[in-house]
Biopython code that builds the backbone (N, CA, C, O; Angstrom):
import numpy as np
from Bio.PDB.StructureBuilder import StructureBuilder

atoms = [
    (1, "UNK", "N", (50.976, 148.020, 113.684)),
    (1, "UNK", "CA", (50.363, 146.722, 113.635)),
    (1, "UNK", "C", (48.918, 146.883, 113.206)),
    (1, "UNK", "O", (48.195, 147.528, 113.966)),
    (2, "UNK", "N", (48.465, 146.451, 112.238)),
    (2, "UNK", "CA", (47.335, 146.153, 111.609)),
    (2, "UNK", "C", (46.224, 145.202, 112.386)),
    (2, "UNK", "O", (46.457, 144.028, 112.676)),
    (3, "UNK", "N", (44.624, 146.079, 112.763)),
    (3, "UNK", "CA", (44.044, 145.314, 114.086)),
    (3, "UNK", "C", (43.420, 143.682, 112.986)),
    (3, "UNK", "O", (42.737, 143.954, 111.998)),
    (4, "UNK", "N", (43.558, 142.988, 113.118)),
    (4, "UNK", "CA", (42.541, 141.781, 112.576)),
    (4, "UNK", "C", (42.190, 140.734, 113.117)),
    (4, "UNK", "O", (42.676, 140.254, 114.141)),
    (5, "UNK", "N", (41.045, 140.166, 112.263)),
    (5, "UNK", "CA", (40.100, 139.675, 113.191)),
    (5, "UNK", "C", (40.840, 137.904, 113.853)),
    (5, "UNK", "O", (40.107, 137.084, 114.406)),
    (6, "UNK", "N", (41.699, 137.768, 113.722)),
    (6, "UNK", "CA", (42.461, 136.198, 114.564)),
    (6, "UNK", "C", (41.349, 135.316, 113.956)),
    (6, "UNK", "O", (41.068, 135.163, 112.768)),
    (7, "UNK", "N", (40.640, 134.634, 115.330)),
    (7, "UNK", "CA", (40.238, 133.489, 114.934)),
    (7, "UNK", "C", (38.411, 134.041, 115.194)),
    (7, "UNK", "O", (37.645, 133.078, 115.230)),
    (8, "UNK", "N", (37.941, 135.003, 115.310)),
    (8, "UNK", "CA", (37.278, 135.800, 114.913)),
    (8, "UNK", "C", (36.443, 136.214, 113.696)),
    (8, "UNK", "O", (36.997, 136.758, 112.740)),
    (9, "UNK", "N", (34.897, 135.928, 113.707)),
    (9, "UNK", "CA", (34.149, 136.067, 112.516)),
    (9, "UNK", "C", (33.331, 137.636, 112.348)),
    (9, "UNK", "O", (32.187, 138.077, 112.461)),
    (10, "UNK", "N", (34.801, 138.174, 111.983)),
    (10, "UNK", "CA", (34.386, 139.660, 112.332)),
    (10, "UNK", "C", (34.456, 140.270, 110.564)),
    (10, "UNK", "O", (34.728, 139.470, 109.669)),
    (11, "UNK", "N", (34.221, 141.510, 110.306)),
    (11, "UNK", "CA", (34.657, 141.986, 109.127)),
    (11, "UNK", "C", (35.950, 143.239, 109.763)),
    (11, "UNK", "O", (35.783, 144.162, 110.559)),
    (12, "UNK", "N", (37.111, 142.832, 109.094)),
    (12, "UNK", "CA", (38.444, 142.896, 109.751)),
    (12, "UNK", "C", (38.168, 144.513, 109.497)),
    (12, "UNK", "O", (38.561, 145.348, 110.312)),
    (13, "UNK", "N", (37.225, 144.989, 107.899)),
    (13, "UNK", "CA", (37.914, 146.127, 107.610)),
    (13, "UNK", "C", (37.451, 147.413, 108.285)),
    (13, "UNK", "O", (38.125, 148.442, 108.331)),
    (14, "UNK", "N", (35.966, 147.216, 108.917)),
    (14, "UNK", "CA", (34.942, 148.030, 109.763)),
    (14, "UNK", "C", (35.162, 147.569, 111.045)),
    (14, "UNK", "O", (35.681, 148.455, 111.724)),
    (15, "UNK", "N", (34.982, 146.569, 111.638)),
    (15, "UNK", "CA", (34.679, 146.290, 112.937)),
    (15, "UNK", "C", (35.784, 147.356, 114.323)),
    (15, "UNK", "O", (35.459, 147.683, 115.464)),
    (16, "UNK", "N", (37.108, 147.624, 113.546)),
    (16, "UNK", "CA", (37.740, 147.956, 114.606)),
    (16, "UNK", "C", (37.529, 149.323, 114.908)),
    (16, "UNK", "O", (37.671, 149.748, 116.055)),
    (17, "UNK", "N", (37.154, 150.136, 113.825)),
    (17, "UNK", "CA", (36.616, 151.768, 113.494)),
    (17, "UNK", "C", (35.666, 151.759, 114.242)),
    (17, "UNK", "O", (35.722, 152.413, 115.284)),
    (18, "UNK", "N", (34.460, 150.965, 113.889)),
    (18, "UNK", "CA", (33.203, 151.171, 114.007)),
    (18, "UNK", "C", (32.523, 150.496, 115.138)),
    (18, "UNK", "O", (31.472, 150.949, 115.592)),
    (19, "UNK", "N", (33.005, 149.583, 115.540)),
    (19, "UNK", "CA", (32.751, 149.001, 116.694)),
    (19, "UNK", "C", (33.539, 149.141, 117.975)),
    (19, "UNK", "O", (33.169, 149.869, 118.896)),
    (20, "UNK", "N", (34.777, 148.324, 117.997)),
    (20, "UNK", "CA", (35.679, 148.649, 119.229)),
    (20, "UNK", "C", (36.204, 150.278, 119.366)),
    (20, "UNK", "O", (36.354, 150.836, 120.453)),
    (21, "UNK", "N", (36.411, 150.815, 118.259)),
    (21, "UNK", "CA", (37.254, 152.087, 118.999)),
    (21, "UNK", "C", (35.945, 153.298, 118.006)),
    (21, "UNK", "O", (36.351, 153.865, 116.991)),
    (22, "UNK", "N", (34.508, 153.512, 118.484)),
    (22, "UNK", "CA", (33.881, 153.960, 117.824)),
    (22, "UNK", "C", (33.898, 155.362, 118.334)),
    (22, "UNK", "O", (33.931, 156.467, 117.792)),
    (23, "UNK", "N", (33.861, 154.904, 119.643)),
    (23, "UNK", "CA", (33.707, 156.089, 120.434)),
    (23, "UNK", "C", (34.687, 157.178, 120.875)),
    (23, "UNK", "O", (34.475, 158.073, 121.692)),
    (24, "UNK", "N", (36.170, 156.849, 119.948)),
    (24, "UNK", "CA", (37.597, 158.335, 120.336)),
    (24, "UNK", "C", (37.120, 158.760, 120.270)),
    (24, "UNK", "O", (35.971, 158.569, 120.668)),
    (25, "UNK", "N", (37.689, 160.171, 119.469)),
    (25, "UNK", "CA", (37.553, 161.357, 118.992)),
    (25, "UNK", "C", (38.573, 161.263, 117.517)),
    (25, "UNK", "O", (39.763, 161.502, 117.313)),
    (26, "UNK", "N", (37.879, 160.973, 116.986)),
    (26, "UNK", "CA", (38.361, 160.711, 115.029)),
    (26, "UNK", "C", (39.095, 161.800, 114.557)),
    (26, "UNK", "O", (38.130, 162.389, 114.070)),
    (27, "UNK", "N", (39.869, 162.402, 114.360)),
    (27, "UNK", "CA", (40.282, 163.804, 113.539)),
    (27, "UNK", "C", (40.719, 163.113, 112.289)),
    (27, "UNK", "O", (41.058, 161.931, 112.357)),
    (28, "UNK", "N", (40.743, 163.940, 110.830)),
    (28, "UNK", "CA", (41.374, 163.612, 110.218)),
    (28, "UNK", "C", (42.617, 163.747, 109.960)),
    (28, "UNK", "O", (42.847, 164.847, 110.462)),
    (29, "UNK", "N", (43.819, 163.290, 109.410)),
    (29, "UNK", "CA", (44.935, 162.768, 109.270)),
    (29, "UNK", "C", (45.487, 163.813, 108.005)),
    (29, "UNK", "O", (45.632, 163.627, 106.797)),
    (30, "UNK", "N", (45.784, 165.344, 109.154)),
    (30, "UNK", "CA", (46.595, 166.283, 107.677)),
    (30, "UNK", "C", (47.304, 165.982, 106.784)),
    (30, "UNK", "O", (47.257, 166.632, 105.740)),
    (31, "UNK", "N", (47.996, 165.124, 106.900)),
    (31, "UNK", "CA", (49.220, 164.266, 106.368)),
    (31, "UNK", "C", (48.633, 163.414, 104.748)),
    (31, "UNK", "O", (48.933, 163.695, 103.587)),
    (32, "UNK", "N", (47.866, 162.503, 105.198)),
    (32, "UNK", "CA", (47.108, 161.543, 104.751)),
    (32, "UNK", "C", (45.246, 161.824, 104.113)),
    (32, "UNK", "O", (44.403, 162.002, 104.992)),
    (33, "UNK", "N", (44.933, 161.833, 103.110)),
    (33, "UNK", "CA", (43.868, 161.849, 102.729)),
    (33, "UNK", "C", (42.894, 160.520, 103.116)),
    (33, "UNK", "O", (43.055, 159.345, 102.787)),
    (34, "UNK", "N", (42.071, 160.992, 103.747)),
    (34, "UNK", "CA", (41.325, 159.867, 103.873)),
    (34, "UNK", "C", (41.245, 158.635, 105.329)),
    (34, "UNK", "O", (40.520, 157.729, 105.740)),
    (35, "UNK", "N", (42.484, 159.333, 105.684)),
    (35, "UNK", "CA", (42.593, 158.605, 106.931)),
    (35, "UNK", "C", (42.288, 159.343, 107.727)),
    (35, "UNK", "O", (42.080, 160.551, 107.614)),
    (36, "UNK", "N", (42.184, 158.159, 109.325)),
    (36, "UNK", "CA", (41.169, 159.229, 110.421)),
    (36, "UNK", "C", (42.587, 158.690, 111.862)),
    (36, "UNK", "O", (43.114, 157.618, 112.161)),
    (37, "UNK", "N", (42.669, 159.692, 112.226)),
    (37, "UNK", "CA", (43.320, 159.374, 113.808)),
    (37, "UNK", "C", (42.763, 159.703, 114.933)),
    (37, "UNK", "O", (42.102, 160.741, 114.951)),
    (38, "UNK", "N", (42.874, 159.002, 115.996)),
    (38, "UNK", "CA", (42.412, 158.951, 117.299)),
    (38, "UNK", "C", (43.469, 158.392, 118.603)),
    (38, "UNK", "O", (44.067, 157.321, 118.500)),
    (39, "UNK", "N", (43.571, 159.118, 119.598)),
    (39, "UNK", "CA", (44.193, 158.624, 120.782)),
    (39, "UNK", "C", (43.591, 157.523, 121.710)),
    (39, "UNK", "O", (42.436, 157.710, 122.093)),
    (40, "UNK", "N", (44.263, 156.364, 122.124)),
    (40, "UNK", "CA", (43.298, 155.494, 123.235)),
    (40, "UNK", "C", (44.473, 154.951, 123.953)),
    (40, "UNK", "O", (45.606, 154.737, 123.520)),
    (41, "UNK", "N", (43.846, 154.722, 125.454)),
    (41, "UNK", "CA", (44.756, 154.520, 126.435)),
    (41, "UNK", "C", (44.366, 153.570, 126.323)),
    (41, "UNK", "O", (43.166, 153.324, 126.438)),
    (42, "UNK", "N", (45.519, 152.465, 125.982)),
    (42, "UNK", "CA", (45.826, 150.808, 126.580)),
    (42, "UNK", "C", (46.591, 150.488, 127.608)),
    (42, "UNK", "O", (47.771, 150.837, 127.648)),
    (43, "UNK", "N", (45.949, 149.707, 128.672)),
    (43, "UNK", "CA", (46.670, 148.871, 129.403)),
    (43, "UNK", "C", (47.003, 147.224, 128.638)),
    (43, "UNK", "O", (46.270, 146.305, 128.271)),
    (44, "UNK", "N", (48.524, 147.456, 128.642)),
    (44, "UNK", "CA", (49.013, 146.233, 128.601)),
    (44, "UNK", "C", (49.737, 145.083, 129.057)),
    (44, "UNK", "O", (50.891, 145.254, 129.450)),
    (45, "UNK", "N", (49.211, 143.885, 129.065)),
    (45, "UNK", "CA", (49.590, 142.864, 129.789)),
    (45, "UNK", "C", (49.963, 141.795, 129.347)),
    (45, "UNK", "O", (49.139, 141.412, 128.517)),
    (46, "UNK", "N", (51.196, 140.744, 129.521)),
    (46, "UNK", "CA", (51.943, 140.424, 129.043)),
    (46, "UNK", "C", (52.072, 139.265, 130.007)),
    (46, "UNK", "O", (52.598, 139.479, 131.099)),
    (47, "UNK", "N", (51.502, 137.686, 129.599)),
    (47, "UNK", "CA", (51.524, 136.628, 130.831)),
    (47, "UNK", "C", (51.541, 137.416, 131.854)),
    (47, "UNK", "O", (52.597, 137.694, 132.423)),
    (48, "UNK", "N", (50.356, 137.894, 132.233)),
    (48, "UNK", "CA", (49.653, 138.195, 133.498)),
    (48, "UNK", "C", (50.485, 139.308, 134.663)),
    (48, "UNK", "O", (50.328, 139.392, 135.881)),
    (49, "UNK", "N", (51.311, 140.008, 133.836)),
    (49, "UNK", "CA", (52.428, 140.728, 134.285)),
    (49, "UNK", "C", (51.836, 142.533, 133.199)),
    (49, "UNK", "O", (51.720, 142.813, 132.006)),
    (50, "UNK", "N", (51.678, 143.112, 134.220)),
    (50, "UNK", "CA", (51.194, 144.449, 133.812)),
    (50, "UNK", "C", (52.299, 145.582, 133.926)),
    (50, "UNK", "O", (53.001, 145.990, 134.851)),
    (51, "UNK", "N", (52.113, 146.006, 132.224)),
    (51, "UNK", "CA", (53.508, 147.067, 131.728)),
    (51, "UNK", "C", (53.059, 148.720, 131.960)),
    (51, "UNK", "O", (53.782, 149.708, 131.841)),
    (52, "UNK", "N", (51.363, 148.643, 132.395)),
    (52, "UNK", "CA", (50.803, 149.873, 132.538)),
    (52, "UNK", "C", (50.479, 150.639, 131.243)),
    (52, "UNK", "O", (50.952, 150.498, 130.115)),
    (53, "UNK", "N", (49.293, 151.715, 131.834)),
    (53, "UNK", "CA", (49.300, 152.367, 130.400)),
    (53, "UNK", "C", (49.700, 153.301, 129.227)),
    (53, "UNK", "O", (50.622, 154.082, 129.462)),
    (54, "UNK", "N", (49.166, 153.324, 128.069)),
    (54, "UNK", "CA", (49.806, 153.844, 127.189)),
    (54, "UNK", "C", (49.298, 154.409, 126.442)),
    (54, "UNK", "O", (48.874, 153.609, 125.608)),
    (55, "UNK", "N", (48.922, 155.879, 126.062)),
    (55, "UNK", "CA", (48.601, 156.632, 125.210)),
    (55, "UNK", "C", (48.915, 156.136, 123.804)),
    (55, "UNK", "O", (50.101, 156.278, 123.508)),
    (56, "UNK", "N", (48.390, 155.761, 123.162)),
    (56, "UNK", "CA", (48.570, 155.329, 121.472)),
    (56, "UNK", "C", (48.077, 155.826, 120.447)),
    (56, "UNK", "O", (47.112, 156.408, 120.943)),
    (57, "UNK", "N", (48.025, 156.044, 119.269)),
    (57, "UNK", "CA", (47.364, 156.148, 117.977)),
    (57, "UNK", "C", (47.027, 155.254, 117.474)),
    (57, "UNK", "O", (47.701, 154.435, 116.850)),
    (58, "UNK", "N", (45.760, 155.281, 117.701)),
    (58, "UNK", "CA", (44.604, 154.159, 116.500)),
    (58, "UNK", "C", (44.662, 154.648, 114.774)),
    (58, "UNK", "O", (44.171, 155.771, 114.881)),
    (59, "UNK", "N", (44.909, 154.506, 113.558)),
    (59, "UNK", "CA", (44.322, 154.804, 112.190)),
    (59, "UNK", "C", (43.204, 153.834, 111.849)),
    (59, "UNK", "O", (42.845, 152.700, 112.166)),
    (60, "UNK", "N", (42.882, 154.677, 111.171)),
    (60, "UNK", "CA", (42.122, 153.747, 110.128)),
    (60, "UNK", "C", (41.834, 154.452, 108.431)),
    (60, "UNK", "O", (41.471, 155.623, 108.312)),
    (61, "UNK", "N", (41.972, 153.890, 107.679)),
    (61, "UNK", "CA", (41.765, 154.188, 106.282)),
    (61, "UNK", "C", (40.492, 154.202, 105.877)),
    (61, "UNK", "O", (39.922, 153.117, 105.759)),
    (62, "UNK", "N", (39.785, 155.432, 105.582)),
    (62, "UNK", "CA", (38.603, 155.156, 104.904)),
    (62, "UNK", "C", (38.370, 154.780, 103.513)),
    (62, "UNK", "O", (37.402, 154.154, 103.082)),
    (63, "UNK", "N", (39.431, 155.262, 102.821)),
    (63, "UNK", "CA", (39.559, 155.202, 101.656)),
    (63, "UNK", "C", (39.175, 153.497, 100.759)),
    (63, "UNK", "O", (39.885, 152.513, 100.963)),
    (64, "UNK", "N", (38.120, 153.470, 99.933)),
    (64, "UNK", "CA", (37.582, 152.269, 99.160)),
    (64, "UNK", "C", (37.889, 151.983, 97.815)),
    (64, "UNK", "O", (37.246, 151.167, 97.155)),
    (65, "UNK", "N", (38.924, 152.673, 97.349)),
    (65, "UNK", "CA", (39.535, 152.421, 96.072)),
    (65, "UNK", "C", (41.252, 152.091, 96.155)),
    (65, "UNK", "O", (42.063, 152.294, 95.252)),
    (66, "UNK", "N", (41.548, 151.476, 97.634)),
    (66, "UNK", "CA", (42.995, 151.541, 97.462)),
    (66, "UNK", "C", (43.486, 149.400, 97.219)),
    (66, "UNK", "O", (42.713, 148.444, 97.287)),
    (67, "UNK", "N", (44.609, 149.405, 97.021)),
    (67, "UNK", "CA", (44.615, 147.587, 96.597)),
    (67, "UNK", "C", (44.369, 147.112, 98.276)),
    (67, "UNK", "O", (43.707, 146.112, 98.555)),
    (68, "UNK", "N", (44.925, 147.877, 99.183)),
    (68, "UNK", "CA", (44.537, 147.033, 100.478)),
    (68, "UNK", "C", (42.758, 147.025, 100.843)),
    (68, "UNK", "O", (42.311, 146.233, 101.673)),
    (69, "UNK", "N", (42.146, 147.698, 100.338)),
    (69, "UNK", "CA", (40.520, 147.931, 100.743)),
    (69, "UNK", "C", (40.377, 146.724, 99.871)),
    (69, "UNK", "O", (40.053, 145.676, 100.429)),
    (70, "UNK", "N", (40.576, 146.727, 98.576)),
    (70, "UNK", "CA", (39.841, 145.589, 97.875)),
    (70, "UNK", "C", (40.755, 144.238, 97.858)),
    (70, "UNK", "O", (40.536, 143.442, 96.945)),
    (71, "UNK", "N", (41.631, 143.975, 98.685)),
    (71, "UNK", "CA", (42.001, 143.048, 98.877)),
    (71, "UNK", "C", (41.465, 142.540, 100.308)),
    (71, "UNK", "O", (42.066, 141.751, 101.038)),
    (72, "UNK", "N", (40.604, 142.957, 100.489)),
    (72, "UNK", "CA", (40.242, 142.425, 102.013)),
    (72, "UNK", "C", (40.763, 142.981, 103.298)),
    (72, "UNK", "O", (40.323, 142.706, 104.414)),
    (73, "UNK", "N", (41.755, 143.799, 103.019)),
    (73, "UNK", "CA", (42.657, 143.419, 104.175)),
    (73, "UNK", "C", (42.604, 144.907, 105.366)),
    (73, "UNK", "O", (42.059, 145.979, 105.102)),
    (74, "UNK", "N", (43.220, 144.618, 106.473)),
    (74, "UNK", "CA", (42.968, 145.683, 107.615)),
    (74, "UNK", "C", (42.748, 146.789, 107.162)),
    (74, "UNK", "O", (43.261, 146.956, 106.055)),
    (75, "UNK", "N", (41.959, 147.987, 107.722)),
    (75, "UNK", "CA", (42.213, 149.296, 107.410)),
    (75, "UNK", "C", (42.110, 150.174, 108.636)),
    (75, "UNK", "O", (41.736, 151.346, 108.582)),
    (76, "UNK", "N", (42.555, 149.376, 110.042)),
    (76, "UNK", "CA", (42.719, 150.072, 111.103)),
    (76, "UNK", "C", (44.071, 149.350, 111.609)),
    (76, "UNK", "O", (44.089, 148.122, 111.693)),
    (77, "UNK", "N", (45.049, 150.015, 111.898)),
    (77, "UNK", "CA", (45.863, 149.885, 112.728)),
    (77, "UNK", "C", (46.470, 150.660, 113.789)),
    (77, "UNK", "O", (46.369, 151.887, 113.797)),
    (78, "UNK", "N", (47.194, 149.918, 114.827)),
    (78, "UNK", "CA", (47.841, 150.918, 116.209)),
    (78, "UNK", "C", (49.078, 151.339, 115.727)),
    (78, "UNK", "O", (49.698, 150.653, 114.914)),
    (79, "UNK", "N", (49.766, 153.076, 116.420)),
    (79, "UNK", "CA", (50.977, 153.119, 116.374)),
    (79, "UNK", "C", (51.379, 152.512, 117.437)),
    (79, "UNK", "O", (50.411, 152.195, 118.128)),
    (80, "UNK", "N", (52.679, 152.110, 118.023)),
    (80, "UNK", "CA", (52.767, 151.856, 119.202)),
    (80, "UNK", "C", (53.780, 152.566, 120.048)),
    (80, "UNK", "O", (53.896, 152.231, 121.227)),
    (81, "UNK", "N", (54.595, 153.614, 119.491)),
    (81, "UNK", "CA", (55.032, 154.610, 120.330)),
    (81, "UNK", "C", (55.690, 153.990, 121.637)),
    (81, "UNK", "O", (56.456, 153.027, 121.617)),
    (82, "UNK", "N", (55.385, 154.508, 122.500)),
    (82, "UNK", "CA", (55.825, 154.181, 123.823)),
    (82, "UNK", "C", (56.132, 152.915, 124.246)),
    (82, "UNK", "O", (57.037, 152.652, 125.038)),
    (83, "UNK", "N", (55.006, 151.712, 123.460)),
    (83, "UNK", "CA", (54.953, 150.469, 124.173)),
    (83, "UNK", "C", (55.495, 149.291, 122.935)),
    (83, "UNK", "O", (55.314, 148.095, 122.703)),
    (84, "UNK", "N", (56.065, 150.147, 122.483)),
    (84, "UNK", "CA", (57.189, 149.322, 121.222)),
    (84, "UNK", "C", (57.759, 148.435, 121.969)),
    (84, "UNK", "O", (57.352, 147.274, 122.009)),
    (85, "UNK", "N", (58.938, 148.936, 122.766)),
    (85, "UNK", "CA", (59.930, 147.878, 123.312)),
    (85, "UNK", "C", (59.168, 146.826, 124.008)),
    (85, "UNK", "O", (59.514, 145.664, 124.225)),
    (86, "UNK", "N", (57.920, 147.509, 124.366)),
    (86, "UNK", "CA", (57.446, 145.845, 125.495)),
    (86, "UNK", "C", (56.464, 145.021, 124.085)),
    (86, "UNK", "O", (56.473, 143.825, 124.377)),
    (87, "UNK", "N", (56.020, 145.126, 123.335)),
    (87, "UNK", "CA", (55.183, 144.858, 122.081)),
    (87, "UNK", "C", (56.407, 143.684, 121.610)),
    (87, "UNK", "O", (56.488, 142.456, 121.589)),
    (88, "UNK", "N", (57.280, 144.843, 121.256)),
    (88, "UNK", "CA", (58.142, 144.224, 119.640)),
    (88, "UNK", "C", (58.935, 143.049, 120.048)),
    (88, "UNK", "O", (60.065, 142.960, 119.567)),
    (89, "UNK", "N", (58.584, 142.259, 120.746)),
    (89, "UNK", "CA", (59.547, 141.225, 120.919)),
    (89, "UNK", "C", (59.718, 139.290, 120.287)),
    (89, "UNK", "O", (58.621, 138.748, 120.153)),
    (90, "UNK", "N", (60.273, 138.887, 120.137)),
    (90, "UNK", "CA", (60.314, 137.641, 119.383)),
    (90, "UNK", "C", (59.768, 136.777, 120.454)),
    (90, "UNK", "O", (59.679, 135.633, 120.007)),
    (91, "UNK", "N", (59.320, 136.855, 121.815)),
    (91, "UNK", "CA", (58.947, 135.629, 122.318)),
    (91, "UNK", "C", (57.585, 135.468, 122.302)),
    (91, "UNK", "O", (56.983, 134.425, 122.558)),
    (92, "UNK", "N", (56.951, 136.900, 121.886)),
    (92, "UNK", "CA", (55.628, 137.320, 121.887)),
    (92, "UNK", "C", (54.725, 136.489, 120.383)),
    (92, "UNK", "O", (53.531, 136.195, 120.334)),
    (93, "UNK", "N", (55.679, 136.302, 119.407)),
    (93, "UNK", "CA", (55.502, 136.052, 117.897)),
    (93, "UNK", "C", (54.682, 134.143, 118.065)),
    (93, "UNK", "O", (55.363, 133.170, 118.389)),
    (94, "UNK", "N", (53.140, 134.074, 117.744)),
    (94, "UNK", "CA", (52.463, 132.803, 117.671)),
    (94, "UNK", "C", (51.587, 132.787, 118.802)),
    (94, "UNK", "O", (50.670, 131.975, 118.919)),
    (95, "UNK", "N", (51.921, 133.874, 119.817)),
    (95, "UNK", "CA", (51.219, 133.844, 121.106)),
    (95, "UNK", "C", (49.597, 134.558, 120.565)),
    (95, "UNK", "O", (49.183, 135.067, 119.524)),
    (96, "UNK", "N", (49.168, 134.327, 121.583)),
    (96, "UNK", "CA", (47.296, 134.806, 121.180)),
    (96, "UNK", "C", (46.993, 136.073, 121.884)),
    (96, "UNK", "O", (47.022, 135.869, 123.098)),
    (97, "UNK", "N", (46.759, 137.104, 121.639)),
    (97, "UNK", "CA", (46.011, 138.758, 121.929)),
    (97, "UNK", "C", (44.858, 138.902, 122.093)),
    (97, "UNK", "O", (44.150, 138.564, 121.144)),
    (98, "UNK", "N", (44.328, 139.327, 123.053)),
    (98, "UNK", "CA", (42.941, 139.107, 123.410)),
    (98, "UNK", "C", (42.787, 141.222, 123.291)),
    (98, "UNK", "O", (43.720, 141.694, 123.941)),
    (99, "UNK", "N", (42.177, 141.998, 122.859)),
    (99, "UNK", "CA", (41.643, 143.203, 123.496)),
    (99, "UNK", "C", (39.864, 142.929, 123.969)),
    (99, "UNK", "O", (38.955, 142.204, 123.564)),
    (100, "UNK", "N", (39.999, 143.751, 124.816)),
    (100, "UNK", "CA", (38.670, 144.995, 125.388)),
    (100, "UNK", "C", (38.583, 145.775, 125.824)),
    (100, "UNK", "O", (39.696, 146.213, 126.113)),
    (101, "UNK", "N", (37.667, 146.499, 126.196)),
    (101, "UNK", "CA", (37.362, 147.447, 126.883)),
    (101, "UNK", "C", (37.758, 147.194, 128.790)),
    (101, "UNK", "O", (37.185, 146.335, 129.459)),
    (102, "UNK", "N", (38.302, 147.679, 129.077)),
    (102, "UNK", "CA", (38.182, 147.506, 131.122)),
    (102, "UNK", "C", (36.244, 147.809, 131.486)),
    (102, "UNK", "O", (35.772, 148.932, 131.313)),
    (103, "UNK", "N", (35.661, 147.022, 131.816)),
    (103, "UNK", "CA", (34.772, 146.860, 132.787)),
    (103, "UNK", "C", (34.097, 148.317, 133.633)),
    (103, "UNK", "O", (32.957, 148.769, 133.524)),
    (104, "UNK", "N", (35.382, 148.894, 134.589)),
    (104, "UNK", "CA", (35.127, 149.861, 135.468)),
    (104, "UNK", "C", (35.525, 150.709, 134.502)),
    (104, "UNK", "O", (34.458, 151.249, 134.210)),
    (105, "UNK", "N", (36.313, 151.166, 133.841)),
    (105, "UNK", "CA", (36.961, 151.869, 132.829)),
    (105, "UNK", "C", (36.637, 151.660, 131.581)),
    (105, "UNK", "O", (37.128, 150.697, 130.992)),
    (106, "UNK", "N", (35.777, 152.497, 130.965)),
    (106, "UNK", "CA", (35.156, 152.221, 129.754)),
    (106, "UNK", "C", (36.424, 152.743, 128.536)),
    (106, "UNK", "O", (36.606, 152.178, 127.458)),
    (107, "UNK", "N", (37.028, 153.686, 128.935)),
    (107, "UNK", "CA", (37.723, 155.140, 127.807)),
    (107, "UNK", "C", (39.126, 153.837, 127.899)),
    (107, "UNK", "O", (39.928, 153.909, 126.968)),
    (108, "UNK", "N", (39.333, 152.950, 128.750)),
    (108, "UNK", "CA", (40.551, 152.161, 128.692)),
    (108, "UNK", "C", (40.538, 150.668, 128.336)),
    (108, "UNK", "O", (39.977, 149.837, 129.050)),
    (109, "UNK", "N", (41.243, 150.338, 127.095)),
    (109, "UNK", "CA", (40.737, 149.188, 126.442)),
    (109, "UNK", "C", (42.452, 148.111, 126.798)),
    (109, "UNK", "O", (43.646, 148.278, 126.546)),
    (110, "UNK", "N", (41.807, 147.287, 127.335)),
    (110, "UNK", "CA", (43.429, 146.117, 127.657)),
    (110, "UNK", "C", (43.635, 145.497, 126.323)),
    (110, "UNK", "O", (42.649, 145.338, 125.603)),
    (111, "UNK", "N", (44.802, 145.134, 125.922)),
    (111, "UNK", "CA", (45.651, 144.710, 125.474)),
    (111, "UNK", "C", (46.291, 143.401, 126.320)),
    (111, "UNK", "O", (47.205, 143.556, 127.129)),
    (112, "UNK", "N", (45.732, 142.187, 126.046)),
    (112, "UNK", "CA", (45.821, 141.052, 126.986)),
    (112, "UNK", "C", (46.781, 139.925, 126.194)),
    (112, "UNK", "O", (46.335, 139.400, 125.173)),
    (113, "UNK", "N", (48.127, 139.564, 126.702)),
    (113, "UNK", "CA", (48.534, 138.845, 125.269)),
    (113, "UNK", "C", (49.220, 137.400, 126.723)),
    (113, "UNK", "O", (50.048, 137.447, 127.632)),
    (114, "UNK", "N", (48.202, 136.230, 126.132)),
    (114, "UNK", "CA", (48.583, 134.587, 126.771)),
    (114, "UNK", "C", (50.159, 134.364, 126.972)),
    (114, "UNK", "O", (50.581, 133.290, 127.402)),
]
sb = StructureBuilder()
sb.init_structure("model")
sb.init_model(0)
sb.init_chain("A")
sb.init_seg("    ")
for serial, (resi, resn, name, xyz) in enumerate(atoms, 1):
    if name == "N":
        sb.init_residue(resn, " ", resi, " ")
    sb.init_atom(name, np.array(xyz, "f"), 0.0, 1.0, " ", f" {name:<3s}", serial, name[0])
structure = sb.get_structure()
């Protein structure tokens, strides 16, 4: 899933690298030129009902010559691994996603979905 900015006056293609998830630990992506990976524990919550957390993969594309860079569009997205089955579901589809950071827990960012 590709992070972007909703209803949000953010710049979709930096803000999630460089701001919210600035602080992983970036490695680059043997696989992939140009891309950067990082691990972050999300807690996720689901109408106010908590699925617990989840080790994930953040990307992001650095790369500035590809059609998605100059089309505007995301260049950070989550894998979701573990928290697929509670994620991938059709009742979830139009609903609103809130992330941040936890408060007491800085290294753990919620995943808050109405």
């Amino acid at each position: 899933m590709l992070w972007k900015k909703g209803n949000s006056d953010i710049d979709q293609q930096t803000y999630f690298r460089n701001e919210v998830f600035n602080d992983l630990d970036w490695q680059l992506d043997d696989r992939t030129a140009g891309k950067e990976l990082a691990t972050a524990t999300f807690q996720i919550v689901i109408r106010g009902i908590d699925y617990g957390s989840h080790d994930l993969v953040v990307t992001h594309d650095t790369r500035t010559d590809t059609p998605t860079y100059r089309q505007r569009q995301p260049m950070s997205a989550v894998r979701w691994g573990t928290a697929r089955p509670i994620i991938a579901r059709d009742d979830l589809l139009g609903r609103t996603a809130y992330l941040y950071r936890d408060e007491e827990e800085p290294n753990l960012f919620v995943l808050e979905i109405d």
